[in-house]
VOMAR-192701 format. One line per 3 residues: for each residue x, y, z of N, C-alpha, C, CB. Coordinates in steps of 0.001 Angstrom, whole numbers, plus 500000, padded with zeros to 6 digits. Atoms other than C-alpha are relative to their C-alpha. Glycine has a CB too. Layout:
BEGIN
X:Y:Z:X:Y:Z:X:Y:Z:X:Y:Z ~ ...
// end
This chain:
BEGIN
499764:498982:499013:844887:650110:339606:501428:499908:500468:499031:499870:501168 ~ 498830:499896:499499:847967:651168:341043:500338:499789:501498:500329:501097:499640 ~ 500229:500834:498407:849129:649086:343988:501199:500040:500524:499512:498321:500044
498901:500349:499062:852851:649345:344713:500322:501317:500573:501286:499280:499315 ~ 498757:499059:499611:855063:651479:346797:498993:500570:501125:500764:501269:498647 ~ 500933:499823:499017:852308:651440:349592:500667:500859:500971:499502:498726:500569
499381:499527:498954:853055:654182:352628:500210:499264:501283:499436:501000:500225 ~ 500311:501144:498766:853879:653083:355581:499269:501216:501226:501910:498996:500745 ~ 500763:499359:499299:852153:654386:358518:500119:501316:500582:499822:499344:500713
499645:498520:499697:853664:657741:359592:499554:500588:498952:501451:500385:500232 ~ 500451:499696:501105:853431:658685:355908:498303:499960:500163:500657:499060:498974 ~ 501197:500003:500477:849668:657332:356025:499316:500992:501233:499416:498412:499756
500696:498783:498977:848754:659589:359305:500099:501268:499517:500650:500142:501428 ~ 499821:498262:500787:849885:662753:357413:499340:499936:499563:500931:500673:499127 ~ 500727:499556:500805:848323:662167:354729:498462:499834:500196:500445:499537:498968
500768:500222:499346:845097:661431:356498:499730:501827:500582:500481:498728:500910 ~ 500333:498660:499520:845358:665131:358232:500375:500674:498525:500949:500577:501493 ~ 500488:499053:500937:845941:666490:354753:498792:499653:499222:500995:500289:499123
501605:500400:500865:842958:664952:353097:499342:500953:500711:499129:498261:500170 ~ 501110:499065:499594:840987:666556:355893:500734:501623:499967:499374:499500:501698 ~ 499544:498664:500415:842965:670055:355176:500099:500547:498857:500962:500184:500314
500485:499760:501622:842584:669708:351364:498111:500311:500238:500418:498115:498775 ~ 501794:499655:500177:838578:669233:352189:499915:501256:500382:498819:499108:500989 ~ 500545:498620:499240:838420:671967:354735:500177:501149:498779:501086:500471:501599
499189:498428:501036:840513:674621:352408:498857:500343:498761:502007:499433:498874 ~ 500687:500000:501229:838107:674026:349534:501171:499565:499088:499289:501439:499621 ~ 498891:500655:500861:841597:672482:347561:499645:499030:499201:501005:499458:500704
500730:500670:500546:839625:669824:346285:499188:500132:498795:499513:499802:500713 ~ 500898:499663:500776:838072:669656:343059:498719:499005:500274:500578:500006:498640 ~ 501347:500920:499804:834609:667948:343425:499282:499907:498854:498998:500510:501043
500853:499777:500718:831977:666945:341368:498368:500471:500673:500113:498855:499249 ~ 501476:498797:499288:828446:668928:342053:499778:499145:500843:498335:500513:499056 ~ 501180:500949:498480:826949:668050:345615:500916:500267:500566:499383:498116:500235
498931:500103:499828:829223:667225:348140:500105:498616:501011:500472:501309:500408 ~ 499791:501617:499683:828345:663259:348543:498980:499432:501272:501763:499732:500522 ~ 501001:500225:498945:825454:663465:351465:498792:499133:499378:499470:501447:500588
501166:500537:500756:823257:661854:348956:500359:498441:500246:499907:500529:498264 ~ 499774:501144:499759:825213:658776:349057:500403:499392:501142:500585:499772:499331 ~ 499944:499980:498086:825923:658969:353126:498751:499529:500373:500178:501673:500887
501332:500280:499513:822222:659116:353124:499798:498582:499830:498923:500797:499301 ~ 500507:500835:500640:821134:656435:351162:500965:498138:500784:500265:500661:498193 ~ 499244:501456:499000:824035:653733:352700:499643:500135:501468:501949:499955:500018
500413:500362:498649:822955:654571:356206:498525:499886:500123:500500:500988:500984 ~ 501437:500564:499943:819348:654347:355660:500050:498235:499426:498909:501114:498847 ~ 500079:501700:500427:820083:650745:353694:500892:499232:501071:500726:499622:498259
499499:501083:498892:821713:649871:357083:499034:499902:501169:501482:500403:500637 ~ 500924:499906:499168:818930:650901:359095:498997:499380:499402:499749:501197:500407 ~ 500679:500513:500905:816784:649047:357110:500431:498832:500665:500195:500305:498536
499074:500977:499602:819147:645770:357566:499707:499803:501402:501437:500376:499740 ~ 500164:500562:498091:819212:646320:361373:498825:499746:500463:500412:501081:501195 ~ 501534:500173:499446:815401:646644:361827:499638:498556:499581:498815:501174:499288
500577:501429:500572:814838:643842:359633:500747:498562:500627:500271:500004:498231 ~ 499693:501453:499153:817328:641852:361575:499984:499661:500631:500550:499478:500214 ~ 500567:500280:498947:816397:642338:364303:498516:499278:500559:500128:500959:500299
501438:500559:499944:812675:641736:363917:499962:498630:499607:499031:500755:499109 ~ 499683:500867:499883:814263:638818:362392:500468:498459:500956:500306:500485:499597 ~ 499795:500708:499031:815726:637165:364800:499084:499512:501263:500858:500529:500303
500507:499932:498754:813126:638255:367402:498412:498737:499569:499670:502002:500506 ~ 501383:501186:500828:810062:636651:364832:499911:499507:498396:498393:500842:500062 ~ 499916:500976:501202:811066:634374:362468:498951:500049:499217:500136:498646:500335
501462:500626:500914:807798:633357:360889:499739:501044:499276:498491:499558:500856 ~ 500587:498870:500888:807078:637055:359790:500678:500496:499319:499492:500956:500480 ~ 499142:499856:500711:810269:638295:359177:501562:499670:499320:499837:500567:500259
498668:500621:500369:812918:636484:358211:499914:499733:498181:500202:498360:501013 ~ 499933:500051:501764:811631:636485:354209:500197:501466:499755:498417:499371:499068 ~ 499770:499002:500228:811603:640250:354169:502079:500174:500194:498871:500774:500950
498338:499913:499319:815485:640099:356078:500941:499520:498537:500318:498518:501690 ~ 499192:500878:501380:816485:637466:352823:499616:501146:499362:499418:498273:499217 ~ 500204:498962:501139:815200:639997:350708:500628:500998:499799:499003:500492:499960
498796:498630:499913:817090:643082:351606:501679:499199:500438:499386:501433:501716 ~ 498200:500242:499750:820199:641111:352801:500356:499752:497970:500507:497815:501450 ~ 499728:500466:501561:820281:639540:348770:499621:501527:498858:498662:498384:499591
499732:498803:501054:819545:642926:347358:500736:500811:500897:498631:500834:499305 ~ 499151:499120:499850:821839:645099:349380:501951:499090:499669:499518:500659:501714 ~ 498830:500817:500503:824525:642065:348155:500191:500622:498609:499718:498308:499952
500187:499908:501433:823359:642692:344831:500787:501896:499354:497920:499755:499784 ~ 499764:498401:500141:823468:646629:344863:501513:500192:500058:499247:500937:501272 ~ 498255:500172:499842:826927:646253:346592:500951:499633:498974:500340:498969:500922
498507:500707:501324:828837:643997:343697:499420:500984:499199:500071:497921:499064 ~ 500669:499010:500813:826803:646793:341316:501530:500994:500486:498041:500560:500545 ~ 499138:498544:499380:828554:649737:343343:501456:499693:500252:499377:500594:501606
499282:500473:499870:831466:648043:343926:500688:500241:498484:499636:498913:500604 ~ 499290:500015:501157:831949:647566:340429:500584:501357:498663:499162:499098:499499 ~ 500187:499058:500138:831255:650878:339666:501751:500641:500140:498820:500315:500878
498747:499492:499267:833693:652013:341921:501333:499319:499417:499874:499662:501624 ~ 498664:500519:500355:836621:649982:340752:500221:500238:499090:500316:498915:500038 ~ 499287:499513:501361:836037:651334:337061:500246:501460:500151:499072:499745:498609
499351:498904:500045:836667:654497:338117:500633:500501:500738:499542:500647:499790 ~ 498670:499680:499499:839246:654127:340537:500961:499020:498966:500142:499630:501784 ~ 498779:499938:500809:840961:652968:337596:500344:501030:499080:500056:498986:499318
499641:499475:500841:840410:655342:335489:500550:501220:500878:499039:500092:498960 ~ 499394:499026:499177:841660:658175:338318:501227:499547:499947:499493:500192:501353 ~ 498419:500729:500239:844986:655481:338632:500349:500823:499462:500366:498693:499249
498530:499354:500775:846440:657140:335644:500283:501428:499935:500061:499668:498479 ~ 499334:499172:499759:846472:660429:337207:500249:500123:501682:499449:501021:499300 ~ 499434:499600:498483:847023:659671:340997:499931:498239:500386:498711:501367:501218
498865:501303:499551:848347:657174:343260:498477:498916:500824:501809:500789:501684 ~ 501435:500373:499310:844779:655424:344242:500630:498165:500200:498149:500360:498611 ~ 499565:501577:499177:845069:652173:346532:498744:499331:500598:501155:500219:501468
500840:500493:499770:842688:649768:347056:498900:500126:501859:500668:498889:499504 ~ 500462:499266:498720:842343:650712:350957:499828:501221:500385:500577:499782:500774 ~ 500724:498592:500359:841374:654164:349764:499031:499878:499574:500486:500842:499180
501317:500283:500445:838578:653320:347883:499282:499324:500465:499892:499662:499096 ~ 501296:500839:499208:836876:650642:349656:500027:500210:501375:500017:498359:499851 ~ 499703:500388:499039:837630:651554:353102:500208:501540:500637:501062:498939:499889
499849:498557:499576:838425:655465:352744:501097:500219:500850:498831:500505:500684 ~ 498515:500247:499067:841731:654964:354115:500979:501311:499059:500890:497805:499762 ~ 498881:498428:500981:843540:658801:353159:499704:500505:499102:501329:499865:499326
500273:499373:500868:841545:659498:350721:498410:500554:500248:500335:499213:498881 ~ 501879:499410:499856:837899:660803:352605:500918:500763:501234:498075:498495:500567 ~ 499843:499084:498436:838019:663220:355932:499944:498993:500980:498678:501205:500421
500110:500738:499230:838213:661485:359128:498736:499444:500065:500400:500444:500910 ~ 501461:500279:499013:834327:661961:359993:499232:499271:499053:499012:501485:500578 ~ 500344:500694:500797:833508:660433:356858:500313:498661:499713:500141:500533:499309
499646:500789:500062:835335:657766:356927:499926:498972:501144:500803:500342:499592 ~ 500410:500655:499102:834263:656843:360278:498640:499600:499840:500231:500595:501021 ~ 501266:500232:500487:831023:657282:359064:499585:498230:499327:499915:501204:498837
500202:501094:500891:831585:654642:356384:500536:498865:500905:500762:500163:498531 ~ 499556:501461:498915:833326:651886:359025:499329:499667:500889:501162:500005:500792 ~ 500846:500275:498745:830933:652330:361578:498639:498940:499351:499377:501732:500761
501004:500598:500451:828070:651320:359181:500611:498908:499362:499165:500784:499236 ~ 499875:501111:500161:829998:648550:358150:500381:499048:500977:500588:499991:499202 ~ 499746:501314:498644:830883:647026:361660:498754:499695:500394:500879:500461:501557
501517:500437:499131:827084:647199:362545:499392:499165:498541:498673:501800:500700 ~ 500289:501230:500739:826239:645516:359124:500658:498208:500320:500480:500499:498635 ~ 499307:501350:499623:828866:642597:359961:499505:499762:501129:501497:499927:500089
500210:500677:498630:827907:642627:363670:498801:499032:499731:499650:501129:501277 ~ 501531:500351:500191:824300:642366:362830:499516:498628:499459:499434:500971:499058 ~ 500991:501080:501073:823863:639944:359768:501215:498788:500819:500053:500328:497484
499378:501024:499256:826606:637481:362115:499167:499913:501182:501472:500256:500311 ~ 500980:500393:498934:824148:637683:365312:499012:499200:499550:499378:501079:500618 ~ 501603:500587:499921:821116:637150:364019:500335:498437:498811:498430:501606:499115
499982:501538:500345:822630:634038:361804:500618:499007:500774:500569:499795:498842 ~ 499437:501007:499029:824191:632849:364484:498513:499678:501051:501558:500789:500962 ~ 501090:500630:499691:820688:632845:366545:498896:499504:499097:499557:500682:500753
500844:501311:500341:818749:631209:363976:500907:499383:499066:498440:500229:499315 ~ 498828:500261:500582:821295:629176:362815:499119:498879:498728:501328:499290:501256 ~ 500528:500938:501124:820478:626743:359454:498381:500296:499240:499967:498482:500748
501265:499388:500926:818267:629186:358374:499949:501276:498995:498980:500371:500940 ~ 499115:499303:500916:818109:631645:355547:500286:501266:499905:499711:499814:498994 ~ 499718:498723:499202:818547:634318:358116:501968:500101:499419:499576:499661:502214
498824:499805:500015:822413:633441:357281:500266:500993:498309:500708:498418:500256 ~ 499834:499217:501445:821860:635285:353499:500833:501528:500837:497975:500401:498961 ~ 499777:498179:499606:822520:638700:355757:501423:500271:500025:499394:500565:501684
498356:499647:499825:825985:638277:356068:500826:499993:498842:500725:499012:500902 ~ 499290:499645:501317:826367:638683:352707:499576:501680:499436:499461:498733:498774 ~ 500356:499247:500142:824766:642317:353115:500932:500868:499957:499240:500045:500532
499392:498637:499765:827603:644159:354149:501093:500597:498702:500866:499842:501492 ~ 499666:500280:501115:828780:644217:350806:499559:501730:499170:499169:498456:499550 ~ 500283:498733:500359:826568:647537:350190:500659:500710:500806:498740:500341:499964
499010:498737:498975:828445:649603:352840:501921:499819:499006:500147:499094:502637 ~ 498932:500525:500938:831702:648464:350666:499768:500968:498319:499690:498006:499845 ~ 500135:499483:500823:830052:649663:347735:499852:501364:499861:499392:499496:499670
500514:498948:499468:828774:652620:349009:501222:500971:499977:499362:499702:501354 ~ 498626:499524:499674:832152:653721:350294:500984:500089:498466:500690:498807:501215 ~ 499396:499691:500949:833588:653091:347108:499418:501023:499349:500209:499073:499348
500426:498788:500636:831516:655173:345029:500101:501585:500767:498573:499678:499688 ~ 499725:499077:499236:831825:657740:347695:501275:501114:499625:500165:499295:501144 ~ 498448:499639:499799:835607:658407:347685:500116:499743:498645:501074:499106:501103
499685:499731:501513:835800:657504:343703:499345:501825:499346:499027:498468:499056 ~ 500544:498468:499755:833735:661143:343774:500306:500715:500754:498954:500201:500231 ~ 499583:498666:499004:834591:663028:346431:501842:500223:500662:498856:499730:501585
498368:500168:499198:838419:661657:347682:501200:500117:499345:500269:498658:500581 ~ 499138:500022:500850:840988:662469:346919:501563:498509:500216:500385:501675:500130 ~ 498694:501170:499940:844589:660455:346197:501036:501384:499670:500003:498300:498453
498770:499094:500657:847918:662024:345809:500260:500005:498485:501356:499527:500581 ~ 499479:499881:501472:848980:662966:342189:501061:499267:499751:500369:501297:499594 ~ 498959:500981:500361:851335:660448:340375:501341:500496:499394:499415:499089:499055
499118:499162:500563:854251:661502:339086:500230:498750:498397:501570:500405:501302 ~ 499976:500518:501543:854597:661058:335156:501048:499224:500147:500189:501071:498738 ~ 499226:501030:500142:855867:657948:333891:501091:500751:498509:498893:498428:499732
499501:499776:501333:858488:657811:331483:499919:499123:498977:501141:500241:500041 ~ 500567:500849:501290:858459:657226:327709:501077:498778:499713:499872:501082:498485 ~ 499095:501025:500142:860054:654109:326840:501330:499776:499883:499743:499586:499306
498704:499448:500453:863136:655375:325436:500811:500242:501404:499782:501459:499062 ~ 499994:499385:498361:863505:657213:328901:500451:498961:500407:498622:500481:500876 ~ 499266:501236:499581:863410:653809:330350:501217:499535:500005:499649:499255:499559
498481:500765:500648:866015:652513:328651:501318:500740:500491:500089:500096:498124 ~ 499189:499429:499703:868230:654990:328897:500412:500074:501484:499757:500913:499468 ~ 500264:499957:498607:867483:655116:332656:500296:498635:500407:498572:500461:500370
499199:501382:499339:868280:651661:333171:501218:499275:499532:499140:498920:499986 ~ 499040:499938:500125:871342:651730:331171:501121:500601:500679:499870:500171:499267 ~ 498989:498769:498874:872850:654277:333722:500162:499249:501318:499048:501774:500486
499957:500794:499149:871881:651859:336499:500812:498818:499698:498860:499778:500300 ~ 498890:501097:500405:873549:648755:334830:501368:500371:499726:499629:499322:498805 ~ 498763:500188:500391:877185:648580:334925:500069:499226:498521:500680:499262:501128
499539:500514:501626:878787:648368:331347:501006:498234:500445:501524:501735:499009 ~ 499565:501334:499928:879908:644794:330808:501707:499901:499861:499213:499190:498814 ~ 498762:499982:499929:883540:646159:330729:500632:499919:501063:500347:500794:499529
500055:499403:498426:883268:647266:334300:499868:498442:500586:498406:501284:500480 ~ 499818:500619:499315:882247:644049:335169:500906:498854:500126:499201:499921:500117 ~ 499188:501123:500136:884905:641903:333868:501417:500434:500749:500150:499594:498385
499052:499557:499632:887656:643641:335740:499859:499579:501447:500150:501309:499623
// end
């Protein structure tokens, strides 16, 4: 993936209000839907998480094997979706400028309300699976804090479909190069004078 020449923050607030002015406009190409399927599905697997960790915490004995269960498969799902997501924010790379805090995190490349969407359900996964292993501590209530891992994934696949990135500007062909960094180097005549 393509990682240098990061904006800095004025730059990243613009482009933040044009993402959400590309969505609004219809400017966007999409693929069919328009991504509520996977909104759904990560905030129900956090509501899920919270009930269970809560009931967790509150009664061990009953549920704290169900809690391991969904914390170790929404881990699981996560490195899945995750991985997902990273093969095809590479393969977008080689026509736009995609940055790792776009894809996992929706940072300039989702609408605001979406992207709050996706942070909110990952501060209440972290809050959550850190409470309740912090009140039953040395127990295998602490698996949960390896849950938030699906909100991560989630988000990626999200924005690898629906977000956009700025367009890259074509590289040049090798030759190009060369020539291009022969114009930058002083001739070795130049520098002996």
């Amino acid at each position: 993936m393509h990682m240098g020449n990061e904006p800095d923050e004025k730059q990243s607030a613009a482009d933040d209000d044009s993402v959400d002015e590309r969505f609004e406009n219809g400017e966007v190409a999409r693929p069919i839907g328009n991504g509520r399927g996977i909104l759904r599905i990560n905030e129900i697997g956090v509501a899920i998480f919270v009930v269970l960790g809560v009931l967790a915490a509150i009664f061990p004995d009953f549920f704290t094997t169900p809690y391991v269960v969904v914390s170790i498969a929404q881990f699981i799902v996560g490195m899945i979706t995750m991985g997902l997501a990273y093969f095809s924010a590479i393969e977008r790379s080689r026509t736009e400028n995609v940055a790792v805090a776009g894809v996992f995190f929706a940072s300039g490349a989702a609408p605001k309300s979406i992207q709050r969407r996706f942070l909110l359900a990952l501060f209440v996964q972290v809050v959550v699976g850190i409470v309740v292993a912090s009140v039953r501590v040395y127990t295998p209530a602490a698996f949960g804090v390896l849950a938030p891992l699906w909100v991560v994934g989630f988000t990626g696949l999200w924005v690898t479909a629906y977000g956009t990135f700025t367009p890259r500007d074509p590289e040049l062909k090798r030759s190009a190069r060369k020539a291009e960094t022969k114009k930058q180097r002083p001739s070795a005549s130049k520098r002996v004078k």
